[in-house]
C-alpha positions, 0 to 999 in steps of 0.5 A, a space after each residue: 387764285 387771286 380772282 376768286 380771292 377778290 370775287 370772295 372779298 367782293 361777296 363779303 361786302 354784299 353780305 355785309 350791306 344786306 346785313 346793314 340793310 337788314 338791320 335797319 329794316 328790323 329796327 324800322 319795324 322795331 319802331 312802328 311795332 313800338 309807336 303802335 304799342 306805346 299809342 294803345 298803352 296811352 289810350 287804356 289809360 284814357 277816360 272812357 269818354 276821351 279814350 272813343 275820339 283817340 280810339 276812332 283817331 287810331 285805328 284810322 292811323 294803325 291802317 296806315 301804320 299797319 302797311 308800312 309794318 307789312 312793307 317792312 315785313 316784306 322787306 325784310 323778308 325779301 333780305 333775309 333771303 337775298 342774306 342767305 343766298 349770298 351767304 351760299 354763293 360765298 361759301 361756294 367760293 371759298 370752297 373752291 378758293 380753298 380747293 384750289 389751294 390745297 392743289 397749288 400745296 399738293 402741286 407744290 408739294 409733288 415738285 419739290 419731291 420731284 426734284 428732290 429725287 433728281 438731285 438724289 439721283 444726279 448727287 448718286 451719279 457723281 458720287 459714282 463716278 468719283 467712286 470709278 475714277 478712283 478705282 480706275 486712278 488705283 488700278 492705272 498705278 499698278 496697286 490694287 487694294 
């Protein structure tokens, strides 16, 4: 039980360290999606004769910019899916932890009523037994009630 207790504990930390990787993988996109955003917001607002030089600039950056959002859309994906497998492989386990507790309760459970009736029955044998030897203590005196 204590096994899969910490095999349960070790679990959570995975997840939670493909969930901090997550997040900052969303938020790495987040960012280059926004300066890629924020960059042809300024260009718009440019001067027709300024905004072709910054445009010919930008779309040989947004190549650049556009892999690294691939790779992190990647990246994020490949998390995702790591995120959802440990989240099985945990729920696995706690199935099976809390399986294994109700068999321990259940197990526990049956002893205790098992020697519950070996009381009762060794407390209903004295019991008697005092009831004949006190007959048999009345009977020896001569007085029978």
């Amino acid at each position: 039980m204590d096994v899969k207790i910490r095999e349960e504990q070790t679990k959570k930390a995975e997840l939670l360290e493909i969930t901090e990787r997550l997040a900052e993988t969303r938020r790495g996109l987040f960012i280059q999606e926004r300066i890629l955003r924020d960059a042809m917001e300024r260009i718009a607002e440019e001067s027709p004769e300024k905004r072709i030089s910054k445009q010919e600039f930008f779309l040989k950056y947004s190549v650049v910019t556009d892999k690294q959002i691939q790779e992190l859309k990647n990246k994020l994906e490949t998390l995702e899916t790591q995120q959802r497998e440990k989240t099985t492989e945990l729920l696995r386990i706690r199935r099976f932890r809390e399986g294994l507790e109700r068999l321990r309760a259940e197990a526990k459970r049956r002893f205790i009523e098992k020697e519950e009736k070996l009381e009762q029955k060794e407390l209903d044998e004295i019991a008697g037994i005092c009831f004949l030897r006190r007959r048999t203590a009345v009977c020896n005196r001569g007085t029978i009630r």
